[in-house]
Steps between C-alpha positions, in 0.01 A plus 500: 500500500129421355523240194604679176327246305459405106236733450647778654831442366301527167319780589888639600627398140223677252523806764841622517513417095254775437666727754823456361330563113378822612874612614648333222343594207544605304859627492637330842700718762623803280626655855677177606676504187623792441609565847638134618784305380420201333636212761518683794422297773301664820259396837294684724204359732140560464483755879129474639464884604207421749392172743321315253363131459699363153368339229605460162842349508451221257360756273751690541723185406287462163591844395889440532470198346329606163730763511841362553619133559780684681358672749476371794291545796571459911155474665571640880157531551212247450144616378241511814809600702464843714786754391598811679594787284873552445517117436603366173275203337694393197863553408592455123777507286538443114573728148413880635269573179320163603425630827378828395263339273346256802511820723164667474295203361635313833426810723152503326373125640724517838370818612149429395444163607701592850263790512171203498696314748550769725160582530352145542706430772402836662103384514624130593708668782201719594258200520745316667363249742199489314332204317426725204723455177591825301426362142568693217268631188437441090610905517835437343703660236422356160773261468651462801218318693758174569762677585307748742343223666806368572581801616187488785624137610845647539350721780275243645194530333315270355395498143093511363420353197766572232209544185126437424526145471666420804161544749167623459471830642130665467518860524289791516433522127444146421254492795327807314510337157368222639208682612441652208472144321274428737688243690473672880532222701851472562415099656413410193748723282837311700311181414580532122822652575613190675351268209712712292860520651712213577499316830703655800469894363430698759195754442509811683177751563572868520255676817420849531259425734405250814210407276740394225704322766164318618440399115866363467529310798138342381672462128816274645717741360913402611587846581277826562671802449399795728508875254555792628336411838528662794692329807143460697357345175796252444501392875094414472607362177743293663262418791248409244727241282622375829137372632383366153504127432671268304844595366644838626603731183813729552432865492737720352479895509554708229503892448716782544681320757805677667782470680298707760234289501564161445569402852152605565366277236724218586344487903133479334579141441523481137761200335619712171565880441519565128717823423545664122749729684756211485553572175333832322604719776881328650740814456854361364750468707848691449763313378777597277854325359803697633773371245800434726 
């Protein structure tokens, strides 16, 4: 299972709090009680209706616990494990009106984080042998960025920078508003950048063009990103960052990338294929909590 680490488990925490407010407030389950007897006991496993990748367990685990210290939770199935549908992930037990409160927010993150999984490991699968990495985007739902991202490594993806001070990343519009300062030479423009972020950030260029490519690969830039190109004009660009001296930058593709075409843009040669799919377009996967 990928690390669940502090600042996921954080991320996990503040998440399912606000999920649970929205259910909660601001009168709690009026259905729940006036329908279930207060102390009944019940179970029931969370049934994956489709083959899926998982993710979100522990999350799910942080919604039973800030709802009931009695609940308790049987994990059958890991997160980044593959499960057929039929199969049941989690079995859990505890006060019924407990477990009709953790029901839908616990659906919610399973079924939408499984749904990010599912789909990364679909383009990793697709790549397969490959020396491109499917990375994953900024193009996350307010919120959830962590969590989603955790998601993408769940399915074998690899995550790009988490936030705008994790790398330098020069894109289209800063290239323009750079020109319109006056400050066109983009040699001169990473120069400042460099004298300006701490030692060991990476700095990425964005290309639209071989030209642009040309320009990076004279800048020094880490990592050129290829927009938008087409597969002739990444493998030139490939062939061109391959012949250059001095330190080889990796190139990483970007744009409307599908699962139709990514094994095309893998065999061009490029190291890192950037996808905002992973996460703005993953369709949830179907899971529901048959009470037993």
């Amino acid at each position: 299972m990928p690390y669940f680490d502090e600042l996921t488990l954080r991320a996990a925490e503040k998440a399912v709090r606000e999920a649970l407010a929205e259910d909660f407030s601001p009168a709690g389950d009026i259905t729940s009680a006036a329908v279930v007897p207060e102390g009944l006991s019940a179970g029931g496993v969370f049934l994956v209706k489709e083959d899926a990748t998982l993710a979100g367990v522990p999350v799910v685990e942080e919604v039973c616990r800030q709802v009931s210290a009695d609940i308790t939770l049987d994990v059958l199935k890991s997160d980044g494990d593959a499960v057929c549908a039929g199969e049941a992930a989690l079995r859990v037990e505890g006060p019924a009106r407990a477990l009709l409160l953790a029901e839908r927010t616990s659906i919610n993150f399973l079924s939408h984080l499984s749904g990010v999984a599912t789909l990364t490991r679909r383009f990793v699968e697709v790549v397969g042998g490959a020396n491109a990495r499917i990375l994953d985007t900024r193009k996350t739902l307010p919120g959830l960025r962590v969590l989603e991202k955790y998601a993408v490594r769940c399915g074998g993806g690899v995550n790009h920078r988490f936030g705008l001070s994790d790398q330098v990343l020069v894109k289209d519009n800063h290239l323009a508003l750079m020109r319109r300062a006056g400050g066109g030479d983009l040699r001169a423009a990473l120069a400042a950048i460099r004298a300006k972020v701490p030692g060991g950030v990476q700095v990425e260029v964005e290309a639209k063009t071989l030209h642009e490519v040309e320009a990076a690969l004279r800048a020094g830039v880490d990592i050129i990103m290829l927009d938008n190109m087409t597969l002739e004009m990444m493998r030139e660009a490939v062939a061109l960052v391959a012949g250059a001296p001095g330190t080889r930058p990796a190139i990483e593709a970007s744009g409307g990338v599908t699962l139709t075409s990514v094994a095309e843009i893998a065999a061009t040669g490029v190291d890192r294929i950037s996808i905002g799919a992973l996460t703005h377009s993953a369709p949830s996967i179907d899971i529901s909590l048959e009470m037993e």
